[in-house]
Backbone as CSV, one residue per row, in Angstrom:
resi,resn,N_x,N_y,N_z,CA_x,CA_y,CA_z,C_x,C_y,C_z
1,UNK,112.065,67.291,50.177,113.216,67.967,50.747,114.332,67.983,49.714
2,UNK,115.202,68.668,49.250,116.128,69.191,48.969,117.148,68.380,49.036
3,UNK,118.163,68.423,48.280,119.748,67.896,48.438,120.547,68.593,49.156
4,UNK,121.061,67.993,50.249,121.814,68.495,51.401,123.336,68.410,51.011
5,UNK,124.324,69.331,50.676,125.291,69.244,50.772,125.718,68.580,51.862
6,UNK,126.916,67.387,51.647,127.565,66.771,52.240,128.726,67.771,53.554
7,UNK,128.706,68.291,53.401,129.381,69.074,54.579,128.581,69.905,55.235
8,UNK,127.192,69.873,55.454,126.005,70.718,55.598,126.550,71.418,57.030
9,UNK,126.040,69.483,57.650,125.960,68.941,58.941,127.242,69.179,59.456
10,UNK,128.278,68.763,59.366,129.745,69.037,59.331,129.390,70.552,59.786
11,UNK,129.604,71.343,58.809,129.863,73.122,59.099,129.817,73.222,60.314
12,UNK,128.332,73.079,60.582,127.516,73.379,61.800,127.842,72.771,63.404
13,UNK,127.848,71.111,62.536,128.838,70.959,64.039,130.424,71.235,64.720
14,UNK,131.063,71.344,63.831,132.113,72.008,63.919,132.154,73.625,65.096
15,UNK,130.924,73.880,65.186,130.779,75.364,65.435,131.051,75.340,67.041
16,UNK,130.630,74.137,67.696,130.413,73.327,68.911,131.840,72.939,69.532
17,UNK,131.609,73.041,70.990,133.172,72.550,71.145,132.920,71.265,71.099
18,UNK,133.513,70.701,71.667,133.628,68.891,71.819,132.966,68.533,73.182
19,UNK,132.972,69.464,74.113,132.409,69.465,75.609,130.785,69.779,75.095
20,UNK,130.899,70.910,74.320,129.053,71.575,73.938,128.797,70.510,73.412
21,UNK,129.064,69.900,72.362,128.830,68.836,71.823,128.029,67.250,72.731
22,UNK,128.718,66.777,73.043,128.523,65.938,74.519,127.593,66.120,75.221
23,UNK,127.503,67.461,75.997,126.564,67.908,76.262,125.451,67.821,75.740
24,UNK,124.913,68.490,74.549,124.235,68.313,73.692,123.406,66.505,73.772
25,UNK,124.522,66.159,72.837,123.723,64.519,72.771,123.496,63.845,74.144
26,UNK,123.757,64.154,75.219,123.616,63.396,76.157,122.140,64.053,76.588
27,UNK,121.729,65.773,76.513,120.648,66.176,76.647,119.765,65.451,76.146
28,UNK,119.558,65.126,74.667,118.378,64.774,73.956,118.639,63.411,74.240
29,UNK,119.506,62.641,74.621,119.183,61.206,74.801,118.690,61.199,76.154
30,UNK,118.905,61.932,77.030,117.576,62.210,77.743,116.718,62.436,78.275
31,UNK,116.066,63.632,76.971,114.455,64.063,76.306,113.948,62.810,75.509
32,UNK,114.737,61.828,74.604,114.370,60.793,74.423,113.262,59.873,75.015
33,UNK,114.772,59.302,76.096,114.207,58.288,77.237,112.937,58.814,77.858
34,UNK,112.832,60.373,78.473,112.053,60.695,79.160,110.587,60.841,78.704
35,UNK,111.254,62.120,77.660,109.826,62.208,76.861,108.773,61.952,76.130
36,UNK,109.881,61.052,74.701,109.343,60.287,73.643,107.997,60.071,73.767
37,UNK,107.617,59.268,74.591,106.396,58.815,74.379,104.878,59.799,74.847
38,UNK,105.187,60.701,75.273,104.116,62.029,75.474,104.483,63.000,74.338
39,UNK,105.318,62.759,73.179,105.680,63.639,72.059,105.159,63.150,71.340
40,UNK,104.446,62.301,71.080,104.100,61.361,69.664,105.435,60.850,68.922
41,UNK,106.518,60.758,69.683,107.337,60.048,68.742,108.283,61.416,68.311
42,UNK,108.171,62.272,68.458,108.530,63.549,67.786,109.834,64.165,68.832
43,UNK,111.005,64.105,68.283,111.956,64.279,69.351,112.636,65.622,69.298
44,UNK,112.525,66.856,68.661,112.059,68.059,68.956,111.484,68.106,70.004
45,UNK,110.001,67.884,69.743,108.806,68.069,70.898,109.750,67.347,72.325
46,UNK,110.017,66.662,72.484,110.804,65.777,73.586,112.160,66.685,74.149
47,UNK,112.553,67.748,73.233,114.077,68.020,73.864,113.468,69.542,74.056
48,UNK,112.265,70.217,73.511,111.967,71.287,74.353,111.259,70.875,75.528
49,UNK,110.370,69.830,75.685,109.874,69.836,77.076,110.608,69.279,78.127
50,UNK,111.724,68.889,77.628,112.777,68.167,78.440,113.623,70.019,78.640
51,UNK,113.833,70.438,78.243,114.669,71.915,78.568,113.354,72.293,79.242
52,UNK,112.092,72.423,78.742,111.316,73.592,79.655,111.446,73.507,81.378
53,UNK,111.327,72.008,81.140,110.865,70.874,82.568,111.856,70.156,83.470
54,UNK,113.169,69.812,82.903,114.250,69.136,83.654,115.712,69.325,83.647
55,UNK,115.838,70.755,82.358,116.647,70.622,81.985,117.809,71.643,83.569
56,UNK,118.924,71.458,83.462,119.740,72.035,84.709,120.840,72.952,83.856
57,UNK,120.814,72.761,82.796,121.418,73.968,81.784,120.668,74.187,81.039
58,UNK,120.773,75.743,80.488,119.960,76.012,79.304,120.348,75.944,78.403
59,UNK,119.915,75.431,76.928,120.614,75.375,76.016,119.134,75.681,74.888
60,UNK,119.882,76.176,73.683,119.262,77.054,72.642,118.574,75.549,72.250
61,UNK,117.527,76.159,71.557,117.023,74.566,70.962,117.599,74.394,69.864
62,UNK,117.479,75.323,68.653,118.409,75.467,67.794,119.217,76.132,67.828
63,UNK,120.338,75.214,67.324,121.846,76.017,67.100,121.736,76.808,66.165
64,UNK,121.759,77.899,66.332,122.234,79.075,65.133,123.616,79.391,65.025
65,UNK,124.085,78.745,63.287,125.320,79.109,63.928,125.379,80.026,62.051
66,UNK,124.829,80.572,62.067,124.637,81.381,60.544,125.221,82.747,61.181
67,UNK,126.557,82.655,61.465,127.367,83.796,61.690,127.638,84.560,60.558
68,UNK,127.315,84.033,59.394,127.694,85.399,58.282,126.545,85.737,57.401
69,UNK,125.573,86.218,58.821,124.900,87.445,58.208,123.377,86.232,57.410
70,UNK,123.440,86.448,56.287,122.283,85.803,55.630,122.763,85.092,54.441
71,UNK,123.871,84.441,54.423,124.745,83.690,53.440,125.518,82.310,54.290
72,UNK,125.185,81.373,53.742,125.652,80.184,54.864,127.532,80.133,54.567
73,UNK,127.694,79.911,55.754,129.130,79.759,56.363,130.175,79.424,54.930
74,UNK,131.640,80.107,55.053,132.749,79.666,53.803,133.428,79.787,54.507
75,UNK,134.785,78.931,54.048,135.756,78.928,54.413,136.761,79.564,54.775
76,UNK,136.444,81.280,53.722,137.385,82.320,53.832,136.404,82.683,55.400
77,UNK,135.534,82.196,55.951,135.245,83.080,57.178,136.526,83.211,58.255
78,UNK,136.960,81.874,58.764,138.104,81.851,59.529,139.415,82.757,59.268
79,UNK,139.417,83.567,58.372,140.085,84.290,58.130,140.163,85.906,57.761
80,UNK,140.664,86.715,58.261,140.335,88.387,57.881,140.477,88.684,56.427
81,UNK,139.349,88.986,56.359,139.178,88.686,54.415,139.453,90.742,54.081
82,UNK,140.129,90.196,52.801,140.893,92.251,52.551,139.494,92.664,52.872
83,UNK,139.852,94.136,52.975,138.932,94.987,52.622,138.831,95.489,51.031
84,UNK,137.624,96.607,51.178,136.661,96.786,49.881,137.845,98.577,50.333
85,UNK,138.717,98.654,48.594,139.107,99.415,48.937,138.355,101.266,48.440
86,UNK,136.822,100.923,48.643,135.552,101.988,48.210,135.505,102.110,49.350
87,UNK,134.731,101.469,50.245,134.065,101.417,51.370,134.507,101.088,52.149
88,UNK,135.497,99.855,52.647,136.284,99.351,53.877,135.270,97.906,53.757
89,UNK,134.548,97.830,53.880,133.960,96.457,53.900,134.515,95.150,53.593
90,UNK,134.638,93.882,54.218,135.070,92.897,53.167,134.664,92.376,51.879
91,UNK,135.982,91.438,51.637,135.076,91.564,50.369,135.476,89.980,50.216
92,UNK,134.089,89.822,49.613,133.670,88.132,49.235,134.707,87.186,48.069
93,UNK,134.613,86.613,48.141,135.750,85.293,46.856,134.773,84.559,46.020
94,UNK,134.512,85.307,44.603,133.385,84.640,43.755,134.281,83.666,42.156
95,UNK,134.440,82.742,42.262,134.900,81.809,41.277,134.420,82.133,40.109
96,UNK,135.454,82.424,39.150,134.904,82.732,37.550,135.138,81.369,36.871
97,UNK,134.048,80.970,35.523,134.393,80.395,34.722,136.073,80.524,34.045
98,UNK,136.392,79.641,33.411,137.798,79.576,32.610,137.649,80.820,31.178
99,UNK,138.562,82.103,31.505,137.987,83.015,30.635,139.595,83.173,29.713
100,UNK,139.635,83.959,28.952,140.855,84.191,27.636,141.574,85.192,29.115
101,UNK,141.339,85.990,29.861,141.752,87.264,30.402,142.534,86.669,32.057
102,UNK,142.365,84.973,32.197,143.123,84.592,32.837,142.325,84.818,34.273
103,UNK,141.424,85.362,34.620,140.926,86.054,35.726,140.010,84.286,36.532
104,UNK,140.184,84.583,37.747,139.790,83.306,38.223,139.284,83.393,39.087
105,UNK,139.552,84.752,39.799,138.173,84.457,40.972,137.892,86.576,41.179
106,UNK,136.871,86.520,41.342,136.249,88.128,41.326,136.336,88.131,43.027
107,UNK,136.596,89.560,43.616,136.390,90.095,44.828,135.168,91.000,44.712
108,UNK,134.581,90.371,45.848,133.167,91.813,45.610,132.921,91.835,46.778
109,UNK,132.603,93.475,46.812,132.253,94.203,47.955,131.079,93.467,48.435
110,UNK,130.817,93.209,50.215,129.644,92.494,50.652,128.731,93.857,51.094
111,UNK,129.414,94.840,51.211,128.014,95.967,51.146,127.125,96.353,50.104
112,UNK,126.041,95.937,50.130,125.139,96.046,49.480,124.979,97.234,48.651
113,UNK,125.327,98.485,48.960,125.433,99.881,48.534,126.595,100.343,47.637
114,UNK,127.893,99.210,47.987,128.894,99.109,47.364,128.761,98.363,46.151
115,UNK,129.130,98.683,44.477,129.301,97.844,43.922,130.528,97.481,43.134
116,UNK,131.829,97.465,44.465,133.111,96.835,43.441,133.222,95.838,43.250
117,UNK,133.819,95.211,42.185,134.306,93.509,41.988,135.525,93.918,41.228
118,UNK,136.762,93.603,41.852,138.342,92.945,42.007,138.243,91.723,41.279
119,UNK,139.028,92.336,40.225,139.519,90.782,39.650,140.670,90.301,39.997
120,UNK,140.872,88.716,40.018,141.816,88.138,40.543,142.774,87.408,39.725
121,UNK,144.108,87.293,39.288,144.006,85.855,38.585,144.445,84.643,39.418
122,UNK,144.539,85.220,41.051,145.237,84.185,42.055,143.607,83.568,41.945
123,UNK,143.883,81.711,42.382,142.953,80.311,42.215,142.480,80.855,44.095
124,UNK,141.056,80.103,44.301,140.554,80.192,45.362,141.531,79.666,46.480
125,UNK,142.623,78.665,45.932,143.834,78.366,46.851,144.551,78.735,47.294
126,UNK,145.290,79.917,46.119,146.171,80.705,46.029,145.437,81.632,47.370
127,UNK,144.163,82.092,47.068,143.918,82.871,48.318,144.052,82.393,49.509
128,UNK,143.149,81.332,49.619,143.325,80.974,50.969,144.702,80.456,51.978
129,UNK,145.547,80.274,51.004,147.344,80.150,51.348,147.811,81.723,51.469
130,UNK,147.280,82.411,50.860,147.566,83.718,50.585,146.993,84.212,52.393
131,UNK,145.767,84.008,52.634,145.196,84.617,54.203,145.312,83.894,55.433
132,UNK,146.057,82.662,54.949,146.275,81.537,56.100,147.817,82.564,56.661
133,UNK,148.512,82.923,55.628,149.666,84.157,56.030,149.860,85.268,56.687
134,UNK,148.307,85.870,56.886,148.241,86.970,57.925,147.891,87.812,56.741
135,UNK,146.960,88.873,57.310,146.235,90.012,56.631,147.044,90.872,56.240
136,UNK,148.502,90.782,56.948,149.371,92.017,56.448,150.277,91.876,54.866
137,UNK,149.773,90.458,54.222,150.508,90.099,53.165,149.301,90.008,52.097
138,UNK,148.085,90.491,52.475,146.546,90.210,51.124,146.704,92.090,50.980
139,UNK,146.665,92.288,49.566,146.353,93.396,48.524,144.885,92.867,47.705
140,UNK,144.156,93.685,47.843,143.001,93.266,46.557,143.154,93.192,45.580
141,UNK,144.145,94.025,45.143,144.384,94.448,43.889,144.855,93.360,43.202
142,UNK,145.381,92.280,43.584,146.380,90.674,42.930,145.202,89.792,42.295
């Protein structure tokens, strides 16, 4: 298995209220108790047959919470990111190496068909202070 970024788990639960949440762990603790031992030990196997069989809410087995599309969750999501001023589309926040031309983070169109990239010399901070301000104060063009 792979190296798991430290905020993997975080992201994801975050996505949950604090009630879903609760919910949640109190479900599989128990599919645990109940099931465990007709699962082989396997507590997946235990929290779907515990939803097929006892459960009194339904709940997804897995959380999907890959709301952006086929690229895992960023930070600029919580926020109305400019548009792509080709297409209207948003447009993504890609970090440049330290270059002579001062440029520090590229904007690029997330439509696939689109291929602009906006250079920036505002820092990934600068943006996100920049959209924590409201959409009516972000230009691409900066």
């Amino acid at each position: 298995m792979g190296v798991v970024h430290p905020n993997y788990y975080e992201e994801r639960m975050n996505k949950l209220t604090e009630q879903e949440f609760q919910d949640r762990v109190q479900a599989v603790a128990r599919a645990r108790k109940i099931f465990i031992n007709l699962t082989d030990g396997r507590l997946d196997n235990a929290f779907i047959l515990y939803q097929e069989v006892l459960a009194e809410t339904e709940r997804a087995i897995i959380i999907n919470t890959l709301t952006s599309g086929n690229r895992p969750p960023a930070l600029f999501d919580q926020f109305e990111r400019p548009k792509c001023p080709d297409c209207g589309a948003n447009l993504m926040f890609r970090p440049v190496p330290i270059n002579p031309e001062g440029i520090k983070v590229q904007l690029v169109c997330e439509n696939p068909e689109c291929d602009t990239i906006l250079n920036s010399e505002m820092s990934i901070e600068e943006w996100a202070k920049e959209l924590q301000s409201g959409p009516e104060h972000v230009t691409p063009e900066q």
